[in-house]
Residue, then its C-alpha position, 0 to 999 in steps of 0.5 A: x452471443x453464444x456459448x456453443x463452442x466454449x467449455x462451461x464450468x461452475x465458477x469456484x469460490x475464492x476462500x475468504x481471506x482471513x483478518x491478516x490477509x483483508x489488511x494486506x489486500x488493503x495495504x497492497x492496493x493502496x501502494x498500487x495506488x501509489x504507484x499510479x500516482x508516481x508514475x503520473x507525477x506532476x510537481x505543479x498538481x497537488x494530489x489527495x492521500x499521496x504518501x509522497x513528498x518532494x523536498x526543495x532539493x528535487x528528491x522525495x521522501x516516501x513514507x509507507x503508510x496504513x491508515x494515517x501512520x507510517x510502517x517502520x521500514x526498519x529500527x528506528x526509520x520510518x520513510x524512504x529517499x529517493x532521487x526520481x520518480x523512478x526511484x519511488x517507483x522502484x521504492x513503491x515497488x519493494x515495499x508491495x513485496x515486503x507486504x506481499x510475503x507478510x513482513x509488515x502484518x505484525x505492524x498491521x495487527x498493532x494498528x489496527x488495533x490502535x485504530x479500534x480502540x479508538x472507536x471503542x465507547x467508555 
């Protein structure tokens, strides 16, 4: 393959994120894990690490989570009901948005570093 009829360019860098943007990068690629798994959801196939539930009525309950605890979604609620897998979806889909514009990387801040001192020596 050649490269006599295209125009090359230096590649440029990407800026280094900093700390509060690495943990909205991570928690945005986990709800697009999620998403995923919603969308190919089988009741009968029990999946690792789905943040998801369904509950004997057929609905489901949705808990946004950053390592293993759920995100306050508002005072005092910490998950989501929804009627379908299309509701998750839709669910899945608005939390990706609140993190995308930054409204939950106070929390983030919080748990992380709660996660840290847990692995601090005494």
């Amino acid at each position: 393959m050649t490269f006599e009829n295209l125009k090359l360019i230096a590649a440029k860098k990407k800026s280094p994120l900093d700390a509060a943007g690495k943990r909205r990068a991570r928690l945005l690629h986990q709800i697009n894990k999620q998403i995923d798994f919603a969308s190919k959801f089988t009741p009968a196939r029990a999946q690792r690490g789905r943040w998801f539930q369904q509950e004997p009525d057929g609905t489901f309950t949705l808990a946004i989570r950053y390592g293993r605890r759920d995100l306050e979604l508002s005072k005092g609620k910490f998950a989501i009901s929804c009627t379908s897998t299309d509701d998750l979806i839709k669910a899945l889909e608005a939390g990706r948005l609140h993190c995308s514009k930054g409204q939950f990387d106070d929390q983030l801040e919080r748990i992380s570093g709660e996660i840290r001192s847990g692995f601090r020596r005494s």
